[in-house]
C-alpha positions in Angstrom: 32.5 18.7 -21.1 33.8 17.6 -24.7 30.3 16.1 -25.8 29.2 20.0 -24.5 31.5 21.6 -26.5 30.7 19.6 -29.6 26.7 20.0 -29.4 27.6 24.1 -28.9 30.0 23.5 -32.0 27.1 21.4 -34.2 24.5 23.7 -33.1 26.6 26.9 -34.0 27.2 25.3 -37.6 23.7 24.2 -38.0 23.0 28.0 -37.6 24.8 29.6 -40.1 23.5 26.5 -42.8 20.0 27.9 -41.3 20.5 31.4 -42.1 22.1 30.9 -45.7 19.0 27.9 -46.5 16.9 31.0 -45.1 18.3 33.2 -47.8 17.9 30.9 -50.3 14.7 30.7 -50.1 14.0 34.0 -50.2 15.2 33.9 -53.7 13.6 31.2 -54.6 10.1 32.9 -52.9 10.5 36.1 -54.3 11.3 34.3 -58.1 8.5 32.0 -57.5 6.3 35.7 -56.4 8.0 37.3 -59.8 6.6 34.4 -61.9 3.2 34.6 -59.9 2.4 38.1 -60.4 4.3 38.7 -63.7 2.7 37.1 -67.5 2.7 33.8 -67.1 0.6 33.6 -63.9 2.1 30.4 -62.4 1.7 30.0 -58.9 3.8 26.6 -58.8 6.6 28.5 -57.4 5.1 30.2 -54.4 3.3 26.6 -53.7 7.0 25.3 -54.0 9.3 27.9 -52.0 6.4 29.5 -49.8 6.3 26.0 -47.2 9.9 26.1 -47.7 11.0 29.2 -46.7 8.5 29.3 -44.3 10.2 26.4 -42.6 13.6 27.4 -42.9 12.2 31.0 -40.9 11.2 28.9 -38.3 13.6 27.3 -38.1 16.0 30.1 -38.2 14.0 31.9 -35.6 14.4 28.7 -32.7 18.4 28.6 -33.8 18.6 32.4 -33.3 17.5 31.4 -29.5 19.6 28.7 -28.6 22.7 29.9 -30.4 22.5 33.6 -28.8 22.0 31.8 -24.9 25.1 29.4 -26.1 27.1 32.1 -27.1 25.6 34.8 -24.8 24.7 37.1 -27.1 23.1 40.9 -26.0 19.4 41.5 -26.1 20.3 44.2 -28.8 22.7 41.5 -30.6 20.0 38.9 -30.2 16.9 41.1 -31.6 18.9 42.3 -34.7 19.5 38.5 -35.0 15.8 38.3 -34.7 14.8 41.2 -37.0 17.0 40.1 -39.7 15.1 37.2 -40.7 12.4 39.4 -41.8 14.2 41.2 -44.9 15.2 39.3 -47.8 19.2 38.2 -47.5 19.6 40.2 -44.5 20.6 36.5 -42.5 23.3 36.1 -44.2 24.3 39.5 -43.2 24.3 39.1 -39.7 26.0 36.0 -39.3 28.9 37.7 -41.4 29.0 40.3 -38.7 28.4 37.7 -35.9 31.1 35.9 -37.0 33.7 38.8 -37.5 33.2 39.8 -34.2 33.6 36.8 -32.7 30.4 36.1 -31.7 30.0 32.5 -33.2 34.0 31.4 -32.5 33.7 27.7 -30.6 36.1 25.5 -29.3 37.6 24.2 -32.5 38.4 27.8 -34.1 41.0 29.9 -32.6 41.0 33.2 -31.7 41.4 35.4 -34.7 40.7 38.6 -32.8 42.9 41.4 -34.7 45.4 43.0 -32.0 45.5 46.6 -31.9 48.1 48.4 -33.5 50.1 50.9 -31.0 
């Protein structure tokens, strides 16, 4: 059960990298689109950031699934997961709200649910 526990933990990390790398690279896409369409007409940055973030989406995407049956996320929890990798920056987003509601908490963190006043 401990080597269980640890793949949830790694995979539950590797998610969060996923949707801040996914972010990233929407800056660096939407710079490299700026520099595209603006004077200088260089597409280097596109060629650059477009196979990256394109990647990183993916990847994203298939991290959103297996976290959210790890964690057994909602459908609705699970689709805005899904929906927010389409807006720039809007990953890193959700996994703040994931996380502040507890819905990325593993083994190794403890419970930092506020108790109600009352």
């Amino acid at each position: 059960m401990t080597a269980d526990l640890t793949l949830r933990t790694r995979l539950t990390r590797l998610f969060v990298v996923a949707a801040i790398a996914e972010a990233c690279s929407w800056a660096g896409l939407l710079a490299g689109m700026a520099v595209k369409y603006g004077p200088p007409g260089n597409e280097l940055g596109v060629q650059i950031f477009g196979p990256i973030h394109g990647g990183l989406f993916v990847a994203y995407l298939a991290l959103v699934a297996v976290v959210s049956r790890l964690h057994r996320w909602s459908w609705p929890a699970t689709l805005a997961a899904l929906a927010c990798a389409v807006p720039p920056f809007a990953t890193i987003a959700f996994e703040r709200w994931a996380h502040r509601r507890g819905m990325l908490r593993t083994a190794a963190e403890p419970d930092r649910t506020p108790t109600p006043v009352g």
